[in-house]
Backbone as numpy.savetxt, mean C-alpha at the origin, in Angstrom:
# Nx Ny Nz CAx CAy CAz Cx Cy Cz
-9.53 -37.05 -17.30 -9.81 -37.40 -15.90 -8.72 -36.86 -14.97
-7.75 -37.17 -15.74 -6.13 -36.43 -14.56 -6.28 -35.24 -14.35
-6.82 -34.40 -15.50 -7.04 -32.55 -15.57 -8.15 -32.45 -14.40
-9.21 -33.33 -14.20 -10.44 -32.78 -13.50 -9.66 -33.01 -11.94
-9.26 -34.05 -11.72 -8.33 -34.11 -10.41 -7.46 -33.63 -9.93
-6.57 -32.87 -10.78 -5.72 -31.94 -10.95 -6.66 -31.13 -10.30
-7.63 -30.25 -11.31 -8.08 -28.90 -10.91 -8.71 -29.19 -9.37
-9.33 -30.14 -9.30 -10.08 -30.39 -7.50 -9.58 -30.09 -6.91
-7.95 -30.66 -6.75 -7.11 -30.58 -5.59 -6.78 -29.16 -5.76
-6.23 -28.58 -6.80 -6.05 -27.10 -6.48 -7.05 -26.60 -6.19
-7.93 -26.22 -6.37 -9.47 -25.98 -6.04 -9.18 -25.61 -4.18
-9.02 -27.34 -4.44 -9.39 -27.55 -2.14 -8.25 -27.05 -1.62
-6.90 -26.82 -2.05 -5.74 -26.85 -1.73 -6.10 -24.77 -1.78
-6.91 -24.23 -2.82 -6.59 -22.67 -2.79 -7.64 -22.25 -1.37
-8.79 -23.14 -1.58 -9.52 -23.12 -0.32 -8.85 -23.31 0.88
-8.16 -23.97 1.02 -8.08 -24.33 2.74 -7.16 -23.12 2.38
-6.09 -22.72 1.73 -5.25 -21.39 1.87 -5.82 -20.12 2.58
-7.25 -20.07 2.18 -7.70 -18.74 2.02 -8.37 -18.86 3.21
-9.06 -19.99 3.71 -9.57 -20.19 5.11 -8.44 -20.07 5.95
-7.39 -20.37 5.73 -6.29 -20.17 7.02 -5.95 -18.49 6.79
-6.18 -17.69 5.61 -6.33 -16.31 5.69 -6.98 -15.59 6.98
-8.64 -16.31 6.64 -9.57 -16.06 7.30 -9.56 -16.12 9.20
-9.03 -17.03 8.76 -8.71 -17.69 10.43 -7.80 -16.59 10.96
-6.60 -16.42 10.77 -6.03 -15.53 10.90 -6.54 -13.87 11.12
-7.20 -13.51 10.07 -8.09 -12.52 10.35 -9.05 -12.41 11.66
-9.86 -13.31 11.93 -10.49 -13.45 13.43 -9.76 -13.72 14.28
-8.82 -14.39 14.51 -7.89 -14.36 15.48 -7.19 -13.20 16.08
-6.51 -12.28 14.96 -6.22 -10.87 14.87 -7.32 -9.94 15.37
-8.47 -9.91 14.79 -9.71 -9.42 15.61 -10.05 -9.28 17.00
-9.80 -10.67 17.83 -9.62 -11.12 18.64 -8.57 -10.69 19.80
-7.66 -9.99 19.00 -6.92 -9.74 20.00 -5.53 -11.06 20.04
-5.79 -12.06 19.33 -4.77 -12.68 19.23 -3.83 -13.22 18.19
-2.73 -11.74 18.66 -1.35 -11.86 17.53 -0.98 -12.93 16.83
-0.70 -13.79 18.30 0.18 -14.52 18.07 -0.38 -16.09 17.14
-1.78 -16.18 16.93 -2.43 -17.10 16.57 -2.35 -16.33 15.31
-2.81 -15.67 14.96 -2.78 -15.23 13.57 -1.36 -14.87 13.01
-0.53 -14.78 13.47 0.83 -14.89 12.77 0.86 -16.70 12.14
0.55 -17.35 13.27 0.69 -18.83 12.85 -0.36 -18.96 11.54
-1.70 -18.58 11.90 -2.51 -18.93 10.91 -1.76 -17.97 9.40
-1.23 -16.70 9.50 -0.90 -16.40 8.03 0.12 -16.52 7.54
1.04 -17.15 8.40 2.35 -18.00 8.35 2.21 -19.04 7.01
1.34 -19.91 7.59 0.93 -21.34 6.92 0.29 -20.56 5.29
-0.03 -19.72 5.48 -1.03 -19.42 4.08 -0.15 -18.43 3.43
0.71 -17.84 3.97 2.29 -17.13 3.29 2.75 -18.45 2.68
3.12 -19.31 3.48 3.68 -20.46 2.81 3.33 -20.75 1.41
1.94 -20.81 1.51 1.39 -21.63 0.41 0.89 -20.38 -0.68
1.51 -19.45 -0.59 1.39 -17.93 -1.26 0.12 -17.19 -1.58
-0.01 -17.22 -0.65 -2.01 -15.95 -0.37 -1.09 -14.97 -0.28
-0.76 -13.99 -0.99 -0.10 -12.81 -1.10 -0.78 -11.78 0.10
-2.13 -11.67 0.46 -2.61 -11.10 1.79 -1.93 -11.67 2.76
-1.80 -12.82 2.97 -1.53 -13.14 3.94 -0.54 -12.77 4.44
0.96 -12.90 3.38 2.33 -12.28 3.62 2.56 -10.50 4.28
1.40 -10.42 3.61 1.20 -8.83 3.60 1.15 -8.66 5.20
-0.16 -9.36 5.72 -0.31 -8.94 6.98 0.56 -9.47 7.92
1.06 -10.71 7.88 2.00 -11.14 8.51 3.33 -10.36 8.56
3.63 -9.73 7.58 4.75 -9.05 7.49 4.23 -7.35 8.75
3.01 -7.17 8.50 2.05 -5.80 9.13 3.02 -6.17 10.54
2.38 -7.35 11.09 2.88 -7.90 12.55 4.31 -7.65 13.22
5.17 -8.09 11.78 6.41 -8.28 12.34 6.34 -6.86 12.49
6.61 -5.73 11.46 6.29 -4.42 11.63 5.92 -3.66 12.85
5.09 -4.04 13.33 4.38 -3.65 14.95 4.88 -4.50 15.71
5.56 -5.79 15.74 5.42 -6.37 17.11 4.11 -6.37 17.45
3.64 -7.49 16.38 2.05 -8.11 17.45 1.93 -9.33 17.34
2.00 -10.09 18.45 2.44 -11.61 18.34 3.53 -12.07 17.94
4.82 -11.21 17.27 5.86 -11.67 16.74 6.89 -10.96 17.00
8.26 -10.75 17.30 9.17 -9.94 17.96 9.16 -9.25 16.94
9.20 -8.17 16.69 9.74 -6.83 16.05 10.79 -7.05 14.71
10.40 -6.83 13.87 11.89 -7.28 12.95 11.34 -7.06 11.14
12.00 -6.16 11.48 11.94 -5.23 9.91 12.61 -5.78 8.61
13.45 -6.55 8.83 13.80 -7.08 7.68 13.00 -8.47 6.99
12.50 -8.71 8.40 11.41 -10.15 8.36 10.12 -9.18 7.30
9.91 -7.99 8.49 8.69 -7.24 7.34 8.78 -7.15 5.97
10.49 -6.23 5.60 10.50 -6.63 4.44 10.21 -7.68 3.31
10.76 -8.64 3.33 11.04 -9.76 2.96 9.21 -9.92 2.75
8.29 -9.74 3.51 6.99 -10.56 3.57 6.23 -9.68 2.55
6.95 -8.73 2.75 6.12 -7.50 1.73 6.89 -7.46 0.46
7.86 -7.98 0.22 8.23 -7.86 -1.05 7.75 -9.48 -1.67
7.77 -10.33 -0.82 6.91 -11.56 -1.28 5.41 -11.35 -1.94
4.44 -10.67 -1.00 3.03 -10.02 -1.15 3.29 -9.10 -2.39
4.05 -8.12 -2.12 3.70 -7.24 -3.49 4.24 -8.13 -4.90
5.23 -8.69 -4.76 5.35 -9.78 -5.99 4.14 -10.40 -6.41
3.45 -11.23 -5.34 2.43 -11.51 -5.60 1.24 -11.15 -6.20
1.51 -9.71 -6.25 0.37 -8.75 -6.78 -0.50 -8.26 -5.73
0.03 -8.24 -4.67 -0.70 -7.65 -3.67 -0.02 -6.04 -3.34
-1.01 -5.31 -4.23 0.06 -3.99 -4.19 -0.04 -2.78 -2.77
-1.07 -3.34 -1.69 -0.87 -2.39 -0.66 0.79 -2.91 -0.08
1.13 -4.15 -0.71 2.20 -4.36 0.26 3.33 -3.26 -0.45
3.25 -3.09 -1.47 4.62 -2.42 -2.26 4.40 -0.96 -2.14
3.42 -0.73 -0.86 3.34 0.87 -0.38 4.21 0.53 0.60
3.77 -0.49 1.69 4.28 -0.62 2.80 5.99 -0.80 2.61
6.16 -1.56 1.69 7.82 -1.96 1.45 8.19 -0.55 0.81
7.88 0.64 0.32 8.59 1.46 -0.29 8.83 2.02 1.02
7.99 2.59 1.77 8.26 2.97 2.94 8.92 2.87 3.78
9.31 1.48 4.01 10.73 1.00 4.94 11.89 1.53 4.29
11.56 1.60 2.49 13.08 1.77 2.03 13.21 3.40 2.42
12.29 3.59 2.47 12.73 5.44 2.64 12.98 5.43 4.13
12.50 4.99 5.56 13.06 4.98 6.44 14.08 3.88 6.57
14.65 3.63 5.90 15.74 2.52 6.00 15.71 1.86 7.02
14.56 0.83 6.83 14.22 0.06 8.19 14.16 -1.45 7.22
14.79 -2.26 7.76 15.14 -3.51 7.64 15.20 -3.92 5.73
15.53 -2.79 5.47 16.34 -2.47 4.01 17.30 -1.26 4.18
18.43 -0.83 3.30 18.57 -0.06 3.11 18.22 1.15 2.38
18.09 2.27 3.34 17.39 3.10 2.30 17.93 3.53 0.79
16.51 3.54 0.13 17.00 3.66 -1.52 16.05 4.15 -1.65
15.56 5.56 -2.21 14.59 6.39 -3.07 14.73 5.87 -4.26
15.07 5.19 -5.30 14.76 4.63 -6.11 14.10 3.73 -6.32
14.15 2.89 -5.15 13.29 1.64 -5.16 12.37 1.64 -4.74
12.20 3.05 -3.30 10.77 3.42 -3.14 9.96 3.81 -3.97
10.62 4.72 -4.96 9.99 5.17 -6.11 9.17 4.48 -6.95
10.00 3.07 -7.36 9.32 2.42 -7.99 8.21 1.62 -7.46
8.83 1.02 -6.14 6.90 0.56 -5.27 6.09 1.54 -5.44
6.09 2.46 -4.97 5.13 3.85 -4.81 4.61 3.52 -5.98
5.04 3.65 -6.90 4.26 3.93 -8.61 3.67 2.71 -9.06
4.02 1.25 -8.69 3.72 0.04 -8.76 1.79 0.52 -7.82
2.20 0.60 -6.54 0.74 0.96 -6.18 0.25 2.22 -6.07
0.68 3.50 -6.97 0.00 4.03 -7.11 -0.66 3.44 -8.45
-0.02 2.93 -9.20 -0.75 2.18 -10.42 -2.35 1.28 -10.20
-1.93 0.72 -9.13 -2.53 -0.46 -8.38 -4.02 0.54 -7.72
-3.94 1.79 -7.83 -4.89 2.83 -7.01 -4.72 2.83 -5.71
-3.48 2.92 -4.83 -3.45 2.95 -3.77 -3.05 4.66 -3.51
-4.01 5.08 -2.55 -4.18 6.29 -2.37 -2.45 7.17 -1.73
-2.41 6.37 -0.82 -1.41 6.54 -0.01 0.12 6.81 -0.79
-0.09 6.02 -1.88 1.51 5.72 -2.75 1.36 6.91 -3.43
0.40 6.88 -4.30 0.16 8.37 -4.68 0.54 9.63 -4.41
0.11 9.40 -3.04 0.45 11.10 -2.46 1.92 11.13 -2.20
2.43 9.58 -1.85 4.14 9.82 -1.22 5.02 10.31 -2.50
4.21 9.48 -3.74 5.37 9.76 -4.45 5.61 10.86 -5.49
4.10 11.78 -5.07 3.46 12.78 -5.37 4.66 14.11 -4.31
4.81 13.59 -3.55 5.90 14.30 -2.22 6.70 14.32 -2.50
7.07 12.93 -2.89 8.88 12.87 -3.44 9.33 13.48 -4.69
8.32 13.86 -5.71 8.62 14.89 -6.81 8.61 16.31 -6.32
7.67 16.44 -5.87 7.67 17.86 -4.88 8.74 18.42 -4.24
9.43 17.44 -3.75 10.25 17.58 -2.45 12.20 17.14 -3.39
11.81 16.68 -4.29 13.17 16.24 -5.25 13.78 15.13 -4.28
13.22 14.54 -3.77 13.67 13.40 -3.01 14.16 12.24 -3.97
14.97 11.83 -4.65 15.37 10.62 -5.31 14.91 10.47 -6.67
13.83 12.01 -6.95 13.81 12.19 -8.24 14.88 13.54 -8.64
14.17 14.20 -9.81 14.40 15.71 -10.24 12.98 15.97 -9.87
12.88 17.09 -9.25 11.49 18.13 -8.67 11.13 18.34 -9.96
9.70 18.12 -9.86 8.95 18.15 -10.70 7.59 18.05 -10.44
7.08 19.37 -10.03 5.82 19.81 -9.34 4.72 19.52 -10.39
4.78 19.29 -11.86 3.82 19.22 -12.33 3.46 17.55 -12.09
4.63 16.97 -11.97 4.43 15.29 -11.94 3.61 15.14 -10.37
4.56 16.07 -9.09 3.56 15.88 -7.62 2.48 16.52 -7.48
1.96 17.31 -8.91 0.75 17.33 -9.14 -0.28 16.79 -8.85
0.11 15.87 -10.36 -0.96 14.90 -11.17 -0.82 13.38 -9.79
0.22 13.18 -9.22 0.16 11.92 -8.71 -0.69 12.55 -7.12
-0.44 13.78 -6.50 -1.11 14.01 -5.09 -2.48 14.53 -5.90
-3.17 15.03 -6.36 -4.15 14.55 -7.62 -4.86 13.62 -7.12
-4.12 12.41 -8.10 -5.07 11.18 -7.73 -5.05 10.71 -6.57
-4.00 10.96 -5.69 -4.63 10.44 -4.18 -5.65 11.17 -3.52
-5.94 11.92 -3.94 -6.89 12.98 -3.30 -8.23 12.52 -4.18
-8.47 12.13 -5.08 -9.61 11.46 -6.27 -9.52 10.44 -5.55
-8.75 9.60 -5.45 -9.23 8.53 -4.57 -9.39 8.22 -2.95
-9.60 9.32 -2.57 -10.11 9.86 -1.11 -8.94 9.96 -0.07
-7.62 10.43 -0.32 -6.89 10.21 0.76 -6.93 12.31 1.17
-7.44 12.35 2.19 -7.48 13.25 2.66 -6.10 14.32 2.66
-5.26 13.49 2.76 -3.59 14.04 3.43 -3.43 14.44 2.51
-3.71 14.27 0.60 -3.49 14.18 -0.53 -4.42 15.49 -0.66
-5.35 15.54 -0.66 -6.42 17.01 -0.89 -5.90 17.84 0.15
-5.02 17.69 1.57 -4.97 18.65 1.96 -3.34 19.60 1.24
-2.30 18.44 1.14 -1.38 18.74 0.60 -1.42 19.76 -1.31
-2.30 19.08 -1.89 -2.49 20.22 -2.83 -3.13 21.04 -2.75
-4.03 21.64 -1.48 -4.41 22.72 -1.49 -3.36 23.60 -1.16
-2.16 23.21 -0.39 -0.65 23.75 -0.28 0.06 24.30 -1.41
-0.40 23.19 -2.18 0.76 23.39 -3.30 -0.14 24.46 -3.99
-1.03 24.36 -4.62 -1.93 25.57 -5.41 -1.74 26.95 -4.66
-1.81 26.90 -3.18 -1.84 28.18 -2.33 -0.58 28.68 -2.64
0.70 27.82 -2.72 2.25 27.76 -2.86 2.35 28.42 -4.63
1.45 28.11 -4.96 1.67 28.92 -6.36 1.29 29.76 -7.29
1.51 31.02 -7.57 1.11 32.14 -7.82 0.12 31.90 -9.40
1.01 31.45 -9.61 0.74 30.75 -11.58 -0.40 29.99 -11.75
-0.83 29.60 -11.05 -1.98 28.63 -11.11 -3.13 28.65 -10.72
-3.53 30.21 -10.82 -5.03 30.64 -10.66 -6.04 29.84 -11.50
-5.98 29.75 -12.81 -6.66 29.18 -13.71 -7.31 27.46 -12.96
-5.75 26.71 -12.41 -6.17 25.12 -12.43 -6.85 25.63 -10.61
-6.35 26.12 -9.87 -6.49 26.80 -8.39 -8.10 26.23 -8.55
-9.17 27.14 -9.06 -10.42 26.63 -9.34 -10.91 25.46 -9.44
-10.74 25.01 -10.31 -11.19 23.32 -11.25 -10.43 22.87 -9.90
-9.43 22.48 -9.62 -9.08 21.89 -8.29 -9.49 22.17 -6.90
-10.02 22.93 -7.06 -10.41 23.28 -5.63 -12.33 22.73 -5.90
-12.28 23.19 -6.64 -14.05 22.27 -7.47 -14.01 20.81 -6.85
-12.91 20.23 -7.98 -13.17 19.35 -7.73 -12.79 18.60 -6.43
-11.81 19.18 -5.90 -11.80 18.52 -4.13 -12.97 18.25 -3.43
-13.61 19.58 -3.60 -15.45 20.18 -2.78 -15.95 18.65 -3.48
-15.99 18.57 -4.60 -16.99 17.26 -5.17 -16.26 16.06 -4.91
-15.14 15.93 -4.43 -14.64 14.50 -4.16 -14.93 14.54 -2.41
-14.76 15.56 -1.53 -15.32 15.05 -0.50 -16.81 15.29 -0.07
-17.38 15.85 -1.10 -18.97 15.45 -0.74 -19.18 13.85 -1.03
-18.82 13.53 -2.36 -19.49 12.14 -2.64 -18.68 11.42 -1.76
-17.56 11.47 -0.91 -17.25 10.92 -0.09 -18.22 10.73 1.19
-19.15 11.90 1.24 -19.89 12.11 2.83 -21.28 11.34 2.31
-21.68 11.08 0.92 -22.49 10.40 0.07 -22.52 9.26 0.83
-21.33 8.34 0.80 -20.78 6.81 0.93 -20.95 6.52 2.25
């Protein structure tokens, strides 16, 4: 009987969390910041890992909330803990502009790969760049390959346009030049499919 009461209250307790998500979300819709900071405030609290995420988005922009990057941080490294991995794009990113962290390519590195794991298109291609570019790794074009690759498989445009660079950028790679350029043509048709 204690277990079934137990589970209820968490039950109603994950519900009202996710409705104060929600709330937040229309409020934001709405045009109002500053209500939806409050509403994903309360549901950060109670750890809706979205919620931190977007709340942290806010501080980021200054919308409804003064400006403050280390606040962003902090909300996005809460969220991506949580398993909310668009946030551990957003937090690698501050670390590379050293905005309310210090910058560290290592630690971007590892968010990036956390959500490129996660299939986030965007992480993909950055950290697909940062091998390319030997930014905080060793250059290693076959690795900003395979990772701007899959951001481009998973529709990030910036990602298909950037390896058509890199293939054009390389003499050696007539053979894959093809099959990649194939398959781009077939990833943004079934994109125009959707």
């Amino acid at each position: 009987m204690k277990k079934a009461v137990l589970l209820s209250v968490i039950l109603l307790t994950t519900g009202f969390c996710e409705d104060l998500f929600e709330l937040g979300v229309e409020a934001y819709n709405k045009g109002e910041f500053d209500k939806a900071a409050k509403q994903w405030q309360k549901a950060c609290d109670d750890n809706v890992a979205r919620a931190c995420h977007n709340l942290g988005f806010l501080y980021e922009d200054a919308q409804g909330v003064k400006q403050d990057y280390h606040k962003a941080a902090e909300l996005y490294k809460r969220s991506c803990d949580g398993g909310f991995v668009g946030s551990c794009l957003n937090l690698g990113v501050l670390y590379i502009k050293d905005r309310g962290v210090e910058q560290d390519y290592n630690k971007a590195i590892e968010l990036y790969k956390k959500a490129c794991d996660g299939d986030i298109a965007e992480a993909c291609h950055n950290l697909g760049v940062l091998y390319a570019l030997g930014k905080g790794v060793r250059q290693d074009y076959r690795l900003a390959k395979g990772y701007i690759f899959k951001a481009c498989a998973l529709g990030f445009q910036d990602g298909c346009d950037y390896l058509n660079k890199m293939i054009a950028a390389d003499e050696n790679d007539e053979k894959n030049e093809i099959i990649i350029k194939t398959m781009i043509k077939t990833i943004n048709h079934l994109k125009q499919i959707d």
